[in-house]
Every structure is written in C-alpha cells, then in structure tokens.
VOBA-1610 file (N, C-alpha, C; in pm, whole numbers, padded with zeros to 5 digits, always signed):
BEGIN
Unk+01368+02614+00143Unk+01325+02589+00005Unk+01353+02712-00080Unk+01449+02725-00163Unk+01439+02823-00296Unk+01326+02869-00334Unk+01328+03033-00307Unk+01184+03150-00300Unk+01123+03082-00466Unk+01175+03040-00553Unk+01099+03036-00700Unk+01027+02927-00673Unk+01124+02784-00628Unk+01013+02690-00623Unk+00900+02675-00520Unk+00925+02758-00402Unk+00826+02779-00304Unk+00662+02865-00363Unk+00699+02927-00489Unk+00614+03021-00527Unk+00561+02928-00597Unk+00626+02876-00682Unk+00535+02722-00780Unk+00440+02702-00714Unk+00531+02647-00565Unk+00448+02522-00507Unk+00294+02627-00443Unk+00309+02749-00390Unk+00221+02827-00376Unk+00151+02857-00488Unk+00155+02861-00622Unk+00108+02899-00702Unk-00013+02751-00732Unk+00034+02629-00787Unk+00015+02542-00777Unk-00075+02497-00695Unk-00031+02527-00534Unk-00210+02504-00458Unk-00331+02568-00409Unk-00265+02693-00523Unk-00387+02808-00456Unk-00506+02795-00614Unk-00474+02712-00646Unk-00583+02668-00798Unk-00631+02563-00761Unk-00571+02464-00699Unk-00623+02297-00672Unk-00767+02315-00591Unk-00824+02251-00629Unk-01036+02245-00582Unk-01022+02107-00526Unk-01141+02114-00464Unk-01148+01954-00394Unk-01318+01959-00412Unk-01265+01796-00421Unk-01465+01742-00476Unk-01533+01792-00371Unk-01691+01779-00373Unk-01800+01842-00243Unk-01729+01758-00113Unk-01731+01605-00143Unk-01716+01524-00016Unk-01553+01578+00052Unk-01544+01680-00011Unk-01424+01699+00031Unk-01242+01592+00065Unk-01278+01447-00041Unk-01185+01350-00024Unk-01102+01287-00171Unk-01147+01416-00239Unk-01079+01432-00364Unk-01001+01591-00409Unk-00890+01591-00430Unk-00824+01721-00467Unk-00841+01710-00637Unk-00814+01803-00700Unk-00833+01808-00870Unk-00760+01955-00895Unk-00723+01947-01031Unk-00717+02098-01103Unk-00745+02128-01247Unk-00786+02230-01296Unk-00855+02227-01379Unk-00709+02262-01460Unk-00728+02200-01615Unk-00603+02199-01686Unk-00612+02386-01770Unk-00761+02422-01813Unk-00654+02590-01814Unk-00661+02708-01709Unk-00672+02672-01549Unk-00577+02721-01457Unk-00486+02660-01440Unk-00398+02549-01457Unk-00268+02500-01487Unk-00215+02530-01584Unk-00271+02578-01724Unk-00184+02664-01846Unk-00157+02739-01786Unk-00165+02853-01771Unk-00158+02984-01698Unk-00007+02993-01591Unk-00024+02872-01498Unk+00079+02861-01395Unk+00191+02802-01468Unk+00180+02698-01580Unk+00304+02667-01629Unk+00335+02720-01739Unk+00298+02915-01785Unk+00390+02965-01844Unk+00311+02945-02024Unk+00212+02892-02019Unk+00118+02844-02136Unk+00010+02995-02163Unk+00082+03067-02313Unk-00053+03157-02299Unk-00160+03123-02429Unk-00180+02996-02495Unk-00252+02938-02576Unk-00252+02812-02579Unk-00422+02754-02563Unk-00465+02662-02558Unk-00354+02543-02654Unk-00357+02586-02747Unk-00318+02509-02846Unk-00217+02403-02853Unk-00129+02487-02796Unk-00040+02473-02733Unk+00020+02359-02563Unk-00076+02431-02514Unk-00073+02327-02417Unk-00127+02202-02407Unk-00268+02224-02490Unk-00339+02132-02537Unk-00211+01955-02598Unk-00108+02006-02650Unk+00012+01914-02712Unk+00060+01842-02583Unk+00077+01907-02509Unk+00181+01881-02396Unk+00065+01777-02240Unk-00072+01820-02314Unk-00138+01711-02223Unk-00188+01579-02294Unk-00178+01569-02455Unk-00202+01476-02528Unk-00062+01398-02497Unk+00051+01495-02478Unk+00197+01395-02464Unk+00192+01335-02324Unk+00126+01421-02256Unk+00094+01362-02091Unk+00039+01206-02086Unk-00055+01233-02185Unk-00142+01108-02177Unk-00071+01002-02240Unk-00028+01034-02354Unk+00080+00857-02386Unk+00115+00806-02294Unk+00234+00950-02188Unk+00282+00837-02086Unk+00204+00784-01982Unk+00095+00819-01961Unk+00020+00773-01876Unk-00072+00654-01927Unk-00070+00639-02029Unk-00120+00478-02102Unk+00050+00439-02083Unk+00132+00482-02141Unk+00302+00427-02113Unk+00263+00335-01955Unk+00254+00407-01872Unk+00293+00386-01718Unk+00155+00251-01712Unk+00082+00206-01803Unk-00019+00128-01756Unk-00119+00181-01657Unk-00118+00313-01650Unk-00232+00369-01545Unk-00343+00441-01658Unk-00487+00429-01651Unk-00617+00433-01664Unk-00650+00576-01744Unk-00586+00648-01830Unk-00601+00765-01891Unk-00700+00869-01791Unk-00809+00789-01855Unk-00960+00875-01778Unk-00979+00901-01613Unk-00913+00793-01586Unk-00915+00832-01422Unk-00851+00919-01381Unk-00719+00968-01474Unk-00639+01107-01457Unk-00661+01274-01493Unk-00745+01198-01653Unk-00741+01342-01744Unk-00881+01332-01760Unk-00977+01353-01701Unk-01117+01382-01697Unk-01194+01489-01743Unk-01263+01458-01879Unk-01312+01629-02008Unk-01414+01666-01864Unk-01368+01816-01846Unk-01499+01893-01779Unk-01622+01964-01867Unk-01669+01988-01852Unk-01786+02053-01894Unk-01739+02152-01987Unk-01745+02162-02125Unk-01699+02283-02186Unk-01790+02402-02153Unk-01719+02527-02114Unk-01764+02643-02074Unk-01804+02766-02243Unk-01845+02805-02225Unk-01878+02954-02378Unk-01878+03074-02264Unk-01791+03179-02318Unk-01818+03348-02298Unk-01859+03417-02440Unk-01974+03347-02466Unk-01988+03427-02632Unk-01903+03367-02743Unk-01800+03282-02737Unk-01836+03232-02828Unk-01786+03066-02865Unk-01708+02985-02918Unk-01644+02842-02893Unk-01679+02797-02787Unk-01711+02716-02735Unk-01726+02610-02574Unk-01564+02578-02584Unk-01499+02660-02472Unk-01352+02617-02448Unk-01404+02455-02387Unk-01284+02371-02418Unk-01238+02253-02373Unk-01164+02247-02233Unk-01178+02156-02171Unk-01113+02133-02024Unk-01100+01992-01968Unk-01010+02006-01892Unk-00973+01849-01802Unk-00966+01951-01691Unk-01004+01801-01604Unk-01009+01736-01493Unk-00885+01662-01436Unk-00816+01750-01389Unk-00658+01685-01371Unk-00637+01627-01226Unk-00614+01479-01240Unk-00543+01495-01080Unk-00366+01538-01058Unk-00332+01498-00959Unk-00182+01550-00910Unk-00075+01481-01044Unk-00145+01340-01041Unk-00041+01219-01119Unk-00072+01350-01258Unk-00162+01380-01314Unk-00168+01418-01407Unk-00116+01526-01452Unk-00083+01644-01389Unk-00011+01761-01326Unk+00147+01716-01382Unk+00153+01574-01281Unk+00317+01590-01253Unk+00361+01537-01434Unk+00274+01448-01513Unk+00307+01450-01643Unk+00276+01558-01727Unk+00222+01611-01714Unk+00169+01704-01788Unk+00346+01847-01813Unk+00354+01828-01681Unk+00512+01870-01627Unk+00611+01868-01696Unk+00591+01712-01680Unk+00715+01632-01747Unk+00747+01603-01879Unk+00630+01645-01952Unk+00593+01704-02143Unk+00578+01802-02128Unk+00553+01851-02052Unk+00569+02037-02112Unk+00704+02086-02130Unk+00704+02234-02188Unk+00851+02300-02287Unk+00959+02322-02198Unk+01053+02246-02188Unk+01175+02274-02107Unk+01217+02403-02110Unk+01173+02427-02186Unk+01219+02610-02217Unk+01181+02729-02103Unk+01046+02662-02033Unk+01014+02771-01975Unk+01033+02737-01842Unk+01035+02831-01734Unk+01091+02803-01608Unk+00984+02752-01510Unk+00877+02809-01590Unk+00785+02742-01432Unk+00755+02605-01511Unk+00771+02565-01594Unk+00782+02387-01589Unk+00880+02331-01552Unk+01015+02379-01569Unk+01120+02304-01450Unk+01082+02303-01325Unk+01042+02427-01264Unk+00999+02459-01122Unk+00908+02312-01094Unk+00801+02369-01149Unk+00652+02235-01146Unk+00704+02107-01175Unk+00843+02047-01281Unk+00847+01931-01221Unk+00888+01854-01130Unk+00993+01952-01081Unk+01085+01969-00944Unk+00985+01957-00820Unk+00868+02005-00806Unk+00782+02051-00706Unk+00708+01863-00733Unk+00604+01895-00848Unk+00543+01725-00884Unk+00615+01593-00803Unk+00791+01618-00885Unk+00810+01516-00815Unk+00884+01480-00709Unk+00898+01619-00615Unk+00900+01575-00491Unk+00800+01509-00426Unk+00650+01562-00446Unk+00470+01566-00392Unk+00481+01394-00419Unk+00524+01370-00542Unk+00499+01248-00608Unk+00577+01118-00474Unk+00710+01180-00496Unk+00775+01058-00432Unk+00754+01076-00205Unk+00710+01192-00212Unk+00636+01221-00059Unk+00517+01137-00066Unk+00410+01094-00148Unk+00328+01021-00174Unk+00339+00891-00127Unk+00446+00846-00252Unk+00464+00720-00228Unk+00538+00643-00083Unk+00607+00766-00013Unk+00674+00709+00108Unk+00572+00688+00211Unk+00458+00809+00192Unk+00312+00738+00266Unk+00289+00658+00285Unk+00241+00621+00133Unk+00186+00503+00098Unk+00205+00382+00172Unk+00412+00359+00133Unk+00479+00251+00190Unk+00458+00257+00336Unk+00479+00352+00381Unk+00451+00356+00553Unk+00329+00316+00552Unk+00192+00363+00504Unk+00076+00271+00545Unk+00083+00159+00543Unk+00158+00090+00424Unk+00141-00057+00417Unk+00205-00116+00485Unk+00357-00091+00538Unk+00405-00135+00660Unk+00345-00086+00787Unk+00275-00015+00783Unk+00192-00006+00901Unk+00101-00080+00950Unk+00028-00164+00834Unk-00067-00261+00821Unk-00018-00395+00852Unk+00068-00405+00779Unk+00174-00557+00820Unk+00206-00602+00957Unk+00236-00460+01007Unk+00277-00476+01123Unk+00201-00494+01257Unk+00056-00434+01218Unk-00039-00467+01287Unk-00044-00584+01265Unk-00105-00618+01135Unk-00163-00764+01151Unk-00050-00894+01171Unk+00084-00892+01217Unk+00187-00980+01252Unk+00119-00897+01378Unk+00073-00823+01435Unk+00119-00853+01601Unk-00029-00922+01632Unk-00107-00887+01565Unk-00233-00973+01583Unk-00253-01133+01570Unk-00133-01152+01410Unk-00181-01261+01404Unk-00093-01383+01525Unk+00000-01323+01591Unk+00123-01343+01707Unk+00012-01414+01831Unk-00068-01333+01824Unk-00167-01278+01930Unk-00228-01397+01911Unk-00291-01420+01845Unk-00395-01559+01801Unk-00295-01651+01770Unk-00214-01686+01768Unk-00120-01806+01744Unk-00092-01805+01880Unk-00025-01757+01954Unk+00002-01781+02120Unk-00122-01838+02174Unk-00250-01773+02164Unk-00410-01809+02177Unk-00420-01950+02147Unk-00410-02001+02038Unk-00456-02144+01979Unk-00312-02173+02053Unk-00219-02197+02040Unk-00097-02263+02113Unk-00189-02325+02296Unk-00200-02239+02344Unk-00255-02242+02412Unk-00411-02361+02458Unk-00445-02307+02334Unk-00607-02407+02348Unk-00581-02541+02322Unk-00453-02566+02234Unk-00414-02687+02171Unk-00376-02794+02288Unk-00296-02705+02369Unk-00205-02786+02441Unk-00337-02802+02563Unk-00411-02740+02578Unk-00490-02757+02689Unk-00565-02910+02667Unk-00595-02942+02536Unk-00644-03037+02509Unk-00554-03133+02444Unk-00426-03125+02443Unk-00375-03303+02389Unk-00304-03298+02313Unk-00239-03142+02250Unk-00136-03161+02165Unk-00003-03046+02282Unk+00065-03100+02293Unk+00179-03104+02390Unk+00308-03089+02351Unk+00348-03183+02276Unk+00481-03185+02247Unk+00534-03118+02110Unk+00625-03119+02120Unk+00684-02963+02015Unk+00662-03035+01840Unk+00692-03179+01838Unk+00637-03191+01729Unk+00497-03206+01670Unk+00426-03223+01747Unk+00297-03209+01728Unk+00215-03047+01701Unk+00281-02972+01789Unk+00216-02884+01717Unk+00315-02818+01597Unk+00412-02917+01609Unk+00481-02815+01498Unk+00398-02897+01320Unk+00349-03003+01332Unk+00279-03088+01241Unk+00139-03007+01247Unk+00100-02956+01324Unk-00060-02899+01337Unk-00056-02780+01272Unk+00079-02701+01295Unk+00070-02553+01229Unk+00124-02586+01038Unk+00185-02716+01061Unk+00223-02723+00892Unk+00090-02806+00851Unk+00011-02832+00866Unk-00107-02910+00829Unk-00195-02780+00790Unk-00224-02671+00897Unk-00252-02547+00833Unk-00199-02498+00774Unk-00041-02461+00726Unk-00011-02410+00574Unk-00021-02472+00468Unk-00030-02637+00474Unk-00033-02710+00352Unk-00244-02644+00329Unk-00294-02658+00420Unk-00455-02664+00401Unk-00480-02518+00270Unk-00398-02401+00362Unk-00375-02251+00327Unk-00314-02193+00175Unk-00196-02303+00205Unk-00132-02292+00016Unk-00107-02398-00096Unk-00238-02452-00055Unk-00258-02602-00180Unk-00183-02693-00189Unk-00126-02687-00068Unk-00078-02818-00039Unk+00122-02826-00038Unk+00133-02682-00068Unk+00298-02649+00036Unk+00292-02652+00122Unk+00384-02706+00175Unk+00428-02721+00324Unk+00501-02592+00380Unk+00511-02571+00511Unk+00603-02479+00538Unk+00795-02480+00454Unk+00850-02587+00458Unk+00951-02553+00435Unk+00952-02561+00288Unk+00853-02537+00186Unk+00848-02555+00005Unk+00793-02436+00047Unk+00733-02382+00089Unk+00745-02209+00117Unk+00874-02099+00094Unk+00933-02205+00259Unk+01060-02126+00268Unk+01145-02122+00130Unk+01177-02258+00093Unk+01308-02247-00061Unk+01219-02200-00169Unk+01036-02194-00173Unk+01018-02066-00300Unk+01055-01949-00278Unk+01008-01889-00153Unk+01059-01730-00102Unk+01209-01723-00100Unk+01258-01825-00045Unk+01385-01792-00032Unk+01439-01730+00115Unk+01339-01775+00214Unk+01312-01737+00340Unk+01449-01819+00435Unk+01557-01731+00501Unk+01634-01795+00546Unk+01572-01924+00660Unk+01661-02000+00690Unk+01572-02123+00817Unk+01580-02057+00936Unk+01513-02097+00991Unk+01475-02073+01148Unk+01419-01903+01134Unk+01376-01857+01041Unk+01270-01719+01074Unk+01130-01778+01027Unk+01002-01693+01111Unk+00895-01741+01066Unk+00882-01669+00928Unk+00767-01787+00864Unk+00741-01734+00727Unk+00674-01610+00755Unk+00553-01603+00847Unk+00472-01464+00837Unk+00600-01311+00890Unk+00706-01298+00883Unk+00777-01233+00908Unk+00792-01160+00732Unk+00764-01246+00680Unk+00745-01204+00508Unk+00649-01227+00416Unk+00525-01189+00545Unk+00377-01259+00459Unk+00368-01072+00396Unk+00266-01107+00305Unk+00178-00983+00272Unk+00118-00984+00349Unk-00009-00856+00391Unk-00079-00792+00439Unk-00211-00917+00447Unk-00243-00932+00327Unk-00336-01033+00304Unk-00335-01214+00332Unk-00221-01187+00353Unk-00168-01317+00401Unk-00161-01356+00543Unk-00147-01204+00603Unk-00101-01219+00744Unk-00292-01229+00776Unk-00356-01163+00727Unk-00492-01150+00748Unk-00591-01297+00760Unk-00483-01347+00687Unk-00588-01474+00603Unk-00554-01599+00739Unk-00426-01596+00772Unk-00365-01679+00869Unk-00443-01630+01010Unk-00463-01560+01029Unk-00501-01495+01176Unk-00656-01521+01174Unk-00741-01504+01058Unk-00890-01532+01016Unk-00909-01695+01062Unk-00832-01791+00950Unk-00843-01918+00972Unk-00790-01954+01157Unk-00705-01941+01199Unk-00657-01987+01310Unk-00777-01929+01429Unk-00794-01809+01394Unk-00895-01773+01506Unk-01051-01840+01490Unk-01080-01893+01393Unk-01206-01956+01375Unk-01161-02110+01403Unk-01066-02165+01407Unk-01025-02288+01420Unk-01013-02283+01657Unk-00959-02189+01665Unk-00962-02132+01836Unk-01095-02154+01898Unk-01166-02126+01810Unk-01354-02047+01836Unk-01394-02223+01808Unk-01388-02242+01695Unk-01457-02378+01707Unk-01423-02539+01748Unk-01304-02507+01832Unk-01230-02610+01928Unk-01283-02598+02066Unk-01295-02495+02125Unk-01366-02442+02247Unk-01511-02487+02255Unk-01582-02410+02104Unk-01728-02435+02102Unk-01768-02584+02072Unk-01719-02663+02005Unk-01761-02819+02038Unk-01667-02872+02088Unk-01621-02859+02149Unk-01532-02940+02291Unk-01423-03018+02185Unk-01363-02953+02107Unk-01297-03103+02049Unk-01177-03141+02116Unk-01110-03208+02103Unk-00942-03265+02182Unk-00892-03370+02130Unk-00762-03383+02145Unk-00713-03441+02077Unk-00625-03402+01960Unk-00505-03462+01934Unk-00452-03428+01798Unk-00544-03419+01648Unk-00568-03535+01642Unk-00690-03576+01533Unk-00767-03470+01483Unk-00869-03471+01572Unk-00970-03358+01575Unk-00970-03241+01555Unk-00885-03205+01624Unk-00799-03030+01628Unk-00745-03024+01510Unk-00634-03117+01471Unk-00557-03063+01304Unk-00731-03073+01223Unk-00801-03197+01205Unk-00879-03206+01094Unk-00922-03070+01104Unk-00960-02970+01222Unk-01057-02897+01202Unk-00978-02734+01169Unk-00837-02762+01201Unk-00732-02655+01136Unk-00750-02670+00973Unk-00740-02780+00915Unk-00733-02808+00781Unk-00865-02769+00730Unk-00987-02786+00789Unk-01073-02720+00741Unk-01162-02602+00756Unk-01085-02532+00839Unk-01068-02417+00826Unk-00972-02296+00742Unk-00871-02360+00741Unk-00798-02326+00632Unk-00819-02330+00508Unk-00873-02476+00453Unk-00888-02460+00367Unk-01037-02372+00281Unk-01096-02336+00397Unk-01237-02234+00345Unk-01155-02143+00371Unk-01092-02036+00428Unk-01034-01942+00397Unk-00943-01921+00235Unk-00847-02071+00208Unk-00809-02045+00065Unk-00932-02035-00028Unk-01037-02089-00041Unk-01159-02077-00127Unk-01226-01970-00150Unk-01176-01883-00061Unk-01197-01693+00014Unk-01138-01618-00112Unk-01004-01642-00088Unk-00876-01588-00085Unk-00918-01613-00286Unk-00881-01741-00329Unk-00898-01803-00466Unk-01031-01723-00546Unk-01124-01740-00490Unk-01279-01659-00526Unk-01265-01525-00572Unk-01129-01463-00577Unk-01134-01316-00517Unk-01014-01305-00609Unk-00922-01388-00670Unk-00861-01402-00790Unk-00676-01401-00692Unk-00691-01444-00590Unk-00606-01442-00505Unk-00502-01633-00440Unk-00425-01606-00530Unk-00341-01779-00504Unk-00256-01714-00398Unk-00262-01802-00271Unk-00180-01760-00145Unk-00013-01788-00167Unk-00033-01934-00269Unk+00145-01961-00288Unk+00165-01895-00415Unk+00126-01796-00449Unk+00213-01740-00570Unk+00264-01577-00559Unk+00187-01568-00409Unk+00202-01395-00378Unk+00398-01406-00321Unk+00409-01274-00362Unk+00628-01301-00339Unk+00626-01230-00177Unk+00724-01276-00140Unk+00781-01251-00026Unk+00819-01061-00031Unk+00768-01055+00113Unk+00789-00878+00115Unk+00895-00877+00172Unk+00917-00734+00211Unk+01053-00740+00322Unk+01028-00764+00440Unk+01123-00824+00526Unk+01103-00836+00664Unk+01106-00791+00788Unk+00994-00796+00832Unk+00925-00710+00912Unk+01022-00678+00992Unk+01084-00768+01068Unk+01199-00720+01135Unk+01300-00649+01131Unk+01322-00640+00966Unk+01424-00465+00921Unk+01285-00357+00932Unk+01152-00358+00909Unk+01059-00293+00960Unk+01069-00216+01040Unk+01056-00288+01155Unk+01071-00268+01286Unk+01202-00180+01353Unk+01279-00256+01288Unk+01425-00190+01361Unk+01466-00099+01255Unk+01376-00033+01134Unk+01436+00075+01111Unk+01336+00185+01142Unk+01208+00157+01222Unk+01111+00234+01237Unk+01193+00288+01388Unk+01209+00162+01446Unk+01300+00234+01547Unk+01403+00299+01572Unk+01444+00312+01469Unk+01577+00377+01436Unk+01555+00538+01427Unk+01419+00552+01302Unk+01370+00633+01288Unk+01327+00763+01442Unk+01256+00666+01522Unk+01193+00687+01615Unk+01324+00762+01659Unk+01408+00738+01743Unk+01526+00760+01854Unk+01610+00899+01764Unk+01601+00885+01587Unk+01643+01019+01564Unk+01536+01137+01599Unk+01424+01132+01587Unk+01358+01217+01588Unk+01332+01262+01738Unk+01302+01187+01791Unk+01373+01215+01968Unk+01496+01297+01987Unk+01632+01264+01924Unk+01711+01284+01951Unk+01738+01466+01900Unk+01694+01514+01743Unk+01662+01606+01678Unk+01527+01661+01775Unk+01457+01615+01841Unk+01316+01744+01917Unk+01405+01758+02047Unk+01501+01709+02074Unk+01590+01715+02198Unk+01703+01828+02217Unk+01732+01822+02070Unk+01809+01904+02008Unk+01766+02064+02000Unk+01656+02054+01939Unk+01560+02143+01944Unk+01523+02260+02050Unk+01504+02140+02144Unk+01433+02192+02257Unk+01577+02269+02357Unk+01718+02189+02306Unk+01817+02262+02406Unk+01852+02439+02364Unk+01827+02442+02169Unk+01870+02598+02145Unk+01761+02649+02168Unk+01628+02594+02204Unk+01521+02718+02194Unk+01587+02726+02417Unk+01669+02668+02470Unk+01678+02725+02567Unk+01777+02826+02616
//
C-alpha cells in the first residue's frame, strides 16, 4: 500500500470511537476536519451539508448517518458536532476540496472500506442462502420420504404434491408460472434461485407439514397434499402480514455459480498458502 495512503488510513482509525456496547464504530466530524486538511469550521461545515444532499440523493436516512453531538464550550460559543458513521466519512470525502491531498487520500481509502463492506455483506448473504438450500434439501428428502411411506409413490404424484405446495405458497402459481416469471431455465429447481426468505419459508411450511403427517397418522395422497396446502398456505399469511408477496420477490443468482465459484475461490487460496509455505522453505 502507498506510505501516504497507509497514513490516511492510520490517521483515520486512530480517531474512530466505538459505542459502550462496543458494536458501533463512529467519528466525531471536528476530529475528521483536522485529518482532511480542514483548519475552519466553516468551512468544512459546507462540505458536510454537501455530504448530506447526497445522502438524502442515495435514499439513505440523513440522521442515521450525521448525528448533532452534544455541543461542547471552552469559554466561549458551544462548538457544533456530528456524529459520523463510516458511510458518512466516505461522503463527506467525496464533497470535500479536491484541492487538498488528504481528501483524495480519504476518498481512495473510504472507498476501498466501502466496497470491502459490501463484498461482506454479499458473502453473508450467500452464506445464508446456502445454508438454508442445504437445509431446506434436507427436509424435502425428509417429507419425500414420509410421503412415500404412506401412499404417495409414483413420480407424478409427488411431483403434483410439491406443486400443490407452491401454488398454496405463491397465490396460486404453479411451479412452472414461476419458472417463465423468473425466467428460470427448465429442469433446474426453482429454490436454486429462491431468496433467503423464501428458502426459509419453504423449509418452515414443509417441515411442519413432515411433523403433522407423522403426528396424526395421516396417508394417503388426499390427506397429505390437503395438509401441504394448508400449511403453506399459513406460512404465506406469515410472509403477507409482514408486507412480504412470495411471487413478486425476483430471482437471485444461482446458487450453483455460488457454489462453484466459492469453490473456485477455495482451491486458489490453497493453492497461494501452498505457495507460500514452499518460499518460506
């Protein structure tokens, strides 16, 4: 990393405070004048009012970013202050005077932090997906299982039992008015491109439909779908209550480029600590 922007970025986190619970970072906006080259309020004061447009711009919550602290007095005016988080920093950055160098530095630094953030992020949420497809796999093999033990057998039958639960689930689409809204090629499963909440919602209903086929003995085709369908359909009443339509959420990416680029991932980084490990010999 280039010694100037390494010093930013050192400069930058040797001011950042974190709340008591310790699960909030913050910085106060005049120890951030100071670091970006600001030697009057007044001044900077411009460049966090320009912060804030774009942050009403971006549709994100002003106050949840730029938070008035407590005005302080040394004898005499109560200086003014914010409550800055990172997002707020990195605009504040991005309006401040091109002129001076530690705001190029700081936005260079921001939005690396920024877009390191968001690759988190995405990794959590494919992290989540991916759990809950192997879970909800898990409980679909499960009920496959309980189904056939009792009377549904043949491949079209349960293939009518599992579309009786998506019609119950998305108001009455079927699996394949799924597929041509998403745009889901044929022969992949739909939950290969559910959301998070979707994959959740499928694995909820099916496993309470498992639980209460066992617990009153039911059998039979009949019985079993009616009690898929109404189970499903109290899960959409869940889902709806909560400001959530199951057929209007869009298709994510598929898990299976997921997968095979996590693994991809995986075998370089093996391959690079391998690497590693031969010059440190």
């Amino acid at each position: 990393m280039d010694k100037a922007l390494l010093q930013i970025q050192m400069n930058l986190e040797s001011i950042k405070k974190m709340s008591e619970d310790t699960t909030t970072e913050f910085w106060l906006a005049r120890d951030l004048m100071l670091i970006l080259g600001y030697s009057t309020w007044r001044q900077f004061h411009e460049a966090i009012g320009r912060a804030k447009e774009s942050c009403e711009t971006g549709s994100q919550v002003v106050e949840n970013h730029f938070l008035p602290a407590p005005a302080k007095s040394t004898g005499g005016r109560p200086k003014e202050d914010y409550f800055l988080t990172r997002y707020a920093c990195y605009l504040i950055a991005q309006n401040g005077d091109p002129r001076k160098p530690q705001i190029a530095l700081a936005q260079t630094y921001f939005a690396t932090q920024t877009r390191k953030q968001e690759l988190l992020e995405q990794r959590e949420g494919e992290n989540k997906r991916l759990e809950a497809r192997a879970k909800l796999k898990e409980t679909e093999n499960k009920i496959e299982s309980t189904v056939y033990e009792r009377g549904i057998r043949l491949p079209i039958e349960f293939g009518s039992f599992k579309n009786k639960h998506i019609e119950a689930l998305y108001g009455g689409l079927s699996a394949v008015d799924l597929r041509k809204r998403r745009k889901i090629p044929i022969g992949r499963a739909l939950a290969d491109f559910d959301t998070h909440v979707e994959l959740k919602a499928k694995d909820f209903a099916l496993a309470m439909t498992d639980h209460n086929i066992k617990d009153k003995n039911l059998r039979g085709s009949h019985q079993m779908t009616a009690e898929v369908v109404k189970n499903s359909r109290t899960t959409r009443q869940a889902l709806l209550s909560r400001g959530i339509k199951p057929e209007d959420l869009k298709a994510e990416e598929d898990l299976k480029k997921v997968a095979s680029r996590r693994s991809k991932e995986e075998k370089e980084i093996l391959e690079a600590n391998k690497r590693y490990a031969e010059l440190g010999n």
